[in-house]
C-alpha positions, 0 to 999 in steps of 0.5 A, spaced: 470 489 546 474 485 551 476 481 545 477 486 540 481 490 546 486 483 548 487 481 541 489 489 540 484 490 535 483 497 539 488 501 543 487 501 550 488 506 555 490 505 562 495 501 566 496 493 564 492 488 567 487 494 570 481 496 569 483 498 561 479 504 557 478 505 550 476 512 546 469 512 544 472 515 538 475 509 537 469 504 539 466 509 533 470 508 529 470 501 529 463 500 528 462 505 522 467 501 518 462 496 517 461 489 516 468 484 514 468 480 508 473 475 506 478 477 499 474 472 495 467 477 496 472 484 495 474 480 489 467 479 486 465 487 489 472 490 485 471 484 479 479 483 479 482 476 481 483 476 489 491 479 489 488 485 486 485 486 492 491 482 497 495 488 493 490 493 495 491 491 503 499 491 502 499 499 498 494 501 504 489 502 499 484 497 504 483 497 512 485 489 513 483 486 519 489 482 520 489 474 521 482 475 520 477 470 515 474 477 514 479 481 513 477 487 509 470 491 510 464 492 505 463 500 505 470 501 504 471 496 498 465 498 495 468 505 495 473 503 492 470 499 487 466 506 485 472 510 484 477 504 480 476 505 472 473 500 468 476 496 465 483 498 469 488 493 471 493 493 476 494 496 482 493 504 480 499 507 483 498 513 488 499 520 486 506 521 484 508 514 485 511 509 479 511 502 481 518 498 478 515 496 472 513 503 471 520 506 472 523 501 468 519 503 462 520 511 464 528 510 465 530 504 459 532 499 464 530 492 466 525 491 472 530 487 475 534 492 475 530 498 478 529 494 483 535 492 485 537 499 485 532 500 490 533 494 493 541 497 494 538 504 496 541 507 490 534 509 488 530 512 493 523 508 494 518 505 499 517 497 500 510 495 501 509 490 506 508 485 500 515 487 498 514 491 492 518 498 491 514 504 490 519 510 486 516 517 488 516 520 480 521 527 484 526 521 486 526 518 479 527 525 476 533 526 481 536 520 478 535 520 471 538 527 472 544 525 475 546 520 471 546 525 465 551 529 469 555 524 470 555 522 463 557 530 461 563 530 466 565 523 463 564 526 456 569 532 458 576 532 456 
């Protein structure tokens, strides 16, 4: 524990460089994750390559274990393995959410340009921690919507 608390695997409470306590929900929680596995391992569970499940980490799909050689934990990649479909490709975007591929389809533009438009703020989105944009679909609509009236107004004599 004393490892886990100096590494800041597991908060601490009190003051620093004193007797340091922890939550037992925490500890608890900790223990109930299970046992960490390396991506290779995640990869062979969730049969895709092993960036599926470095995407998975990075949309928060998975718990990682930063800098660790045993990064994620075997109940929650098995729990996700039963809920991904067969046969399925790609990271399956969170409900309401388009990745920039996705959007691109939906709008009629180019990936590069849907990215640069959230890139630039211009298209409301989230960044991942890999960098890759998330669009809300609510937001792609607003958008879409706004071009069109720009598109009437400059139509208008």
């Amino acid at each position: 524990m004393y490892r886990l608390m100096a590494k800041g695997r597991i908060p601490t409470y009190g003051e620093p460089h004193s007797y340091n306590q922890i939550r037992g929900r925490d500890a608890e929680e900790l223990r109930d994750r299970g046992e960490r596995i390396p991506l290779s391992e995640a990869a062979r569970i969730l049969k895709r390559p092993i960036q599926f499940g470095r995407e998975l980490v990075a949309a928060g799909e998975l718990y990682s274990w930063p800098g660790a050689l045993r990064p994620v934990f075997r109940d929650e990649v098995e729990r996700y393995a039963d809920r991904l479909p067969p046969g399925a490709r790609g990271l399956p975007a969170r409900s309401g959410r388009l990745s920039t591929s996705s959007a691109a389809e939906r709008i009629g533009l180019s990936r590069s340009r849907v990215y640069g438009l959230a890139r630039d703020g211009l298209l409301p989105a989230v960044q991942d921690k890999a960098g890759r944009y998330w669009i809300d679909e609510h937001h792609l609509d607003m958008y879409l919507r706004a071009k069109e009236a720009e598109a009437a107004a400059e139509s208008l004599p």
